[in-house]
N, C-alpha and C positions, 0 to 999 in steps of 0.2 A: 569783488563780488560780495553783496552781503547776505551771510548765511542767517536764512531766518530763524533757526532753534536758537544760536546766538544773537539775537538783534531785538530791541523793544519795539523794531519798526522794519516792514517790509518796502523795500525801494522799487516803485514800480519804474516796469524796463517798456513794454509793449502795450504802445497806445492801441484803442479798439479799432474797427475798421467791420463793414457791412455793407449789406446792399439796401437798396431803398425804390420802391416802386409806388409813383402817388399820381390820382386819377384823379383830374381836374374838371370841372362844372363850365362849362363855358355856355351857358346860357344867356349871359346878359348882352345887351343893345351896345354896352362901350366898345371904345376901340380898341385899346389899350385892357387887359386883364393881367391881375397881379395876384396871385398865390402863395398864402404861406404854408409852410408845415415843419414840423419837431420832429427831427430823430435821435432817440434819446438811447444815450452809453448804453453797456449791458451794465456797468460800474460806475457807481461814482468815483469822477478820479480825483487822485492828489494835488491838482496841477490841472489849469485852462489850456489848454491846446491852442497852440499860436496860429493852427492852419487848421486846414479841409482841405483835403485834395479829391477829387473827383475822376475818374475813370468808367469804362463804357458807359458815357453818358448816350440813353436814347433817349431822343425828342418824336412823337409822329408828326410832327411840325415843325414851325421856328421860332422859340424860345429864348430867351436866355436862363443862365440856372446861377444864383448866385447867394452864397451864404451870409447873413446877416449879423448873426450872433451865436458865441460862443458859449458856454458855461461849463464847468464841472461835472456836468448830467447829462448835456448833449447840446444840441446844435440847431439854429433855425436857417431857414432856406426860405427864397424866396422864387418863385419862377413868373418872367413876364413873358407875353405875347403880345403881338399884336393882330387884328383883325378886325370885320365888323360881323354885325349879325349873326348868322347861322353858318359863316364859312369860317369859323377860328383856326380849324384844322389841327386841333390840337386838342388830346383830350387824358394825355397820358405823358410820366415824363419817367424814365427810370434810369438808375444808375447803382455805382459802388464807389464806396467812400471809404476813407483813409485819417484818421486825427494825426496831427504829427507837431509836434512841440523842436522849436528850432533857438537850441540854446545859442 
């Protein structure tokens, strides 16, 4: 363990992890709809997180939810649907998330 009053540098132990709730436009005529959105650290970390892990994911529909990109600062998602018109059935996706770095 390293004692930070002795240490020129603090070793981070505990990736961040939250919840994430993001309301989605589905107005448009296509079939297929694709959403992005950033959720970003509470910290800039030391270290890229190798994963996202995902827990009570809710869809009010059928989705997929899948992360695209990582960084230092946080993380992009992506969620697809499919549909046409006015029945997306889908306007809301939420969940809790997890960074986890797998040495």
């Amino acid at each position: 363990m390293v004692d930070p009053f002795r240490s020129d540098s603090i070793e981070q132990r505990d990736m961040p992890s939250g919840s994430c709730i993001f309301e989605l436009d589905m107005s448009s005529k296509k079939r297929w709809g694709r959403h992005r959105n950033y959720v970003a650290f509470p910290v800039k970390l030391t270290r890229i997180p190798t994963s996202i892990s995902f827990t009570d994911v809710e869809f009010d529909g059928t989705a997929d939810l899948v992360v695209t990109k990582i960084t230092q600062k946080g993380f992009w998602f992506m969620v697809t649907s499919q549909g046409t018109g006015e029945r997306w059935g889908l306007t809301s996706v939420s969940f809790d998330w997890e960074a986890q770095y797998n040495e």
